[in-house]
C-alpha positions in Angstrom: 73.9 121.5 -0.5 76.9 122.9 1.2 79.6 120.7 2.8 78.5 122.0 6.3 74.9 121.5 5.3 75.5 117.6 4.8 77.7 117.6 7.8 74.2 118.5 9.7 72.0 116.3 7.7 74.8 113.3 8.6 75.2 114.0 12.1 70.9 114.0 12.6 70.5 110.8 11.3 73.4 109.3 13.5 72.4 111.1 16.3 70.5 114.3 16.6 71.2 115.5 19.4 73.5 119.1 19.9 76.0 119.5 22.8 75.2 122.9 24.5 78.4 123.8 26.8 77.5 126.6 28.1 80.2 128.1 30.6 82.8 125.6 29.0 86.6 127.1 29.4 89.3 126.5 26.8 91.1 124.2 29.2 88.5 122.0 29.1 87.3 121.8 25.7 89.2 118.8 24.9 88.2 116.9 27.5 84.9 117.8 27.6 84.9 117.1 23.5 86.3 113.7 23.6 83.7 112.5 26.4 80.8 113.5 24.1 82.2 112.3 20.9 83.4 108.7 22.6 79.5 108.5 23.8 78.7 109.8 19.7 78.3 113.4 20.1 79.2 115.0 16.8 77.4 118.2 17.0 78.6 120.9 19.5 77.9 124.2 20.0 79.8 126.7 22.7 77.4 129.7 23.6 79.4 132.8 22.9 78.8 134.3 26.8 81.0 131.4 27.7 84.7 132.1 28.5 86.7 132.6 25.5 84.1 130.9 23.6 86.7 131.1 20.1 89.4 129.5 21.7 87.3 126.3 22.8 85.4 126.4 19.7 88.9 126.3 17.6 90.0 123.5 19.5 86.9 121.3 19.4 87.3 121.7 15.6 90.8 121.0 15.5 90.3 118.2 17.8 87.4 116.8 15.9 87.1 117.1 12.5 84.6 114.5 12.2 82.0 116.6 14.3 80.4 119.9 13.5 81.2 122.5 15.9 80.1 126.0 16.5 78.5 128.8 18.5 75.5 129.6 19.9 73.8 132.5 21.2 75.0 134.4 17.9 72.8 137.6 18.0 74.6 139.9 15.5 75.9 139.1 11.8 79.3 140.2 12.5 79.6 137.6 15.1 79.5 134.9 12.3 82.8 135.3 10.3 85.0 135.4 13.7 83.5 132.2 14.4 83.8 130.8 11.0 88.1 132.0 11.3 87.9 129.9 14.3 87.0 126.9 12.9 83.2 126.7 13.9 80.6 125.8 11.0 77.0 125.8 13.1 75.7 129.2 14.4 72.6 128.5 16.9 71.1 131.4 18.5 68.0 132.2 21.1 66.2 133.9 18.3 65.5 134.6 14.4 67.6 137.2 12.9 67.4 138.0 9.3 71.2 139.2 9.1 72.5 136.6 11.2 70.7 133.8 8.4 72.1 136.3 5.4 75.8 136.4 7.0 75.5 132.1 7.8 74.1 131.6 4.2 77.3 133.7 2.4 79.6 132.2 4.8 78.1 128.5 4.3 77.5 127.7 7.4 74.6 125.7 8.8 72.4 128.2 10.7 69.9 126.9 13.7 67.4 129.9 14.6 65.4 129.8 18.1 61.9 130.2 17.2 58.4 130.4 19.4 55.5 131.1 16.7 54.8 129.5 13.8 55.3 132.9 12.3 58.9 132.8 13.5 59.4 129.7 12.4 58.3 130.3 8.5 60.5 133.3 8.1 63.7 131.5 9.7 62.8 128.5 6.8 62.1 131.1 4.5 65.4 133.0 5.7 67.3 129.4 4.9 67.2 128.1 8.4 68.4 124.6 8.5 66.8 123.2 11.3 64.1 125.5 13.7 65.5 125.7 17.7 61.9 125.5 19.5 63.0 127.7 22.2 62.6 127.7 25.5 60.8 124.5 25.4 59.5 124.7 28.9 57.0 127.3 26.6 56.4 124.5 23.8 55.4 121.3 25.1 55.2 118.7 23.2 51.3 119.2 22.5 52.4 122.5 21.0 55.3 120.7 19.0 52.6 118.6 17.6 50.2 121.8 16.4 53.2 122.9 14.9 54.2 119.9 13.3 50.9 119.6 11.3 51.4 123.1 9.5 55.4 123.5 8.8 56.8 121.8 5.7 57.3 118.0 6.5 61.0 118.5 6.0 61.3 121.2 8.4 63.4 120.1 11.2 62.5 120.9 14.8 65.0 120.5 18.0 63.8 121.6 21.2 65.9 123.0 23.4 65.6 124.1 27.0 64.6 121.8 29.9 65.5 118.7 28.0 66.1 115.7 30.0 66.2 111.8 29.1 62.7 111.0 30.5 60.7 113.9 28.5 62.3 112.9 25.6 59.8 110.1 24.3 57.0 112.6 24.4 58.7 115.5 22.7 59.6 112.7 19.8 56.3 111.4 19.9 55.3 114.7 19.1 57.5 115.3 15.8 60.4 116.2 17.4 63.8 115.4 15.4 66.3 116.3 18.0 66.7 117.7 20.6 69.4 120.5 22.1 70.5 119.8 25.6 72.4 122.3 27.7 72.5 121.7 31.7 71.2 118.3 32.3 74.1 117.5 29.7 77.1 120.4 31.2 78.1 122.8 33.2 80.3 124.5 34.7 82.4 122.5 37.0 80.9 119.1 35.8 84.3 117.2 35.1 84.6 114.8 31.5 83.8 111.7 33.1 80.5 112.9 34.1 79.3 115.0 30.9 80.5 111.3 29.4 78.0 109.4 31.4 75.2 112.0 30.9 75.8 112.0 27.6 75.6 108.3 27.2 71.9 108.1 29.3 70.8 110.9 26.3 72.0 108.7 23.6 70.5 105.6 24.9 67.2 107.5 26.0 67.1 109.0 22.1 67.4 105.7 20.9 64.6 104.2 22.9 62.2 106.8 21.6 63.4 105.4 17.7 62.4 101.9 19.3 59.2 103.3 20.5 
């Protein structure tokens, strides 16, 4: 196992939960970094359609070297090294693609593919996924999560993202859910630190009442 890889595998058992900041600007990266990682936030991920996604993405990673930081919405291989130069170790993406999972595998970097079917998701583990994004999740409910569950390798591990908020939380976990991904309920643009810090303390406390459950 890669360094990044047990990176990943540390930060889901202390809390598996992923920081999506879309729309988050440079300026604000800090900020924004510090509030997550005070409420225990250590994995992060700025989609690439967010402003200068690099430059925030490089200072998350200087900032906090304890948490693992990357991109997501990565939809070409040659996307991966730039974010690798930048600092960033976890590529997530909306979909499965095999070159993407070749170029995060020779660049050891811990690769999160958003998958729909169970044939998606057995060629993204096959591909060397290290954890399946169930994506959107408003189109895998936690029933589904649960069908799926039953046939993918027990060590597969499943995040859904999309629509996450702290009260569907339980049921999703319930389901087999490890983690989750949580992008607006969490930030956005024009949300200021304080607040992604409170939101992002109700999401740690509601993860940890599904553990209790």
């Amino acid at each position: 196992m890669n360094e990044a890889a047990s990176r990943f595998q540390a930060a889901l058992q202390a809390c598996p939960l992923v920081a999506v900041l879309r729309g988050l600007a440079p300026a604000e990266a800090i900020a924004v970094g510090g509030a997550l990682a005070q409420a225990g936030f250590s994995l992060m991920e700025v989609p690439l359609n967010s402003p200068e996604p690099l430059q925030s993405i490089a200072a998350l990673a200087r900032a906090f070297p304890q948490a693992l930081v990357g991109a997501g919405t990565v939809l070409q291989p040659g996307q991966v090294e730039p974010i690798g130069a930048a600092g960033g170790r976890l590529i997530v993406a909306p979909n499965f693609h095999p070159g993407v999972a070749r170029e995060a595998a020779r660049l050891d970097m811990v690769y999160l593919p958003g998958v729909v079917t169970p044939t998606e998701a057995f060629a993204a583990l096959e591909a060397g996924a290290h954890a399946l994004k169930l994506f959107p999740a408003e189109m895998i409910p936690p029933p589904a999560v649960k069908a799926m569950r039953a046939v993918l390798p027990r060590e597969a591990v499943l995040l859904p993202v999309g629509g996450i908020t702290p009260h569907n939380m339980a049921a999703y976990r319930a389901a087999g859910a490890d983690g989750f991904g949580i992008g607006s309920a969490l930030f956005a643009p024009g949300v200021d630190a304080a607040e992604v810090g409170r939101r992002a303390q109700t999401f740690r406390d509601a993860w940890a009442g599904t553990m209790r459950a």
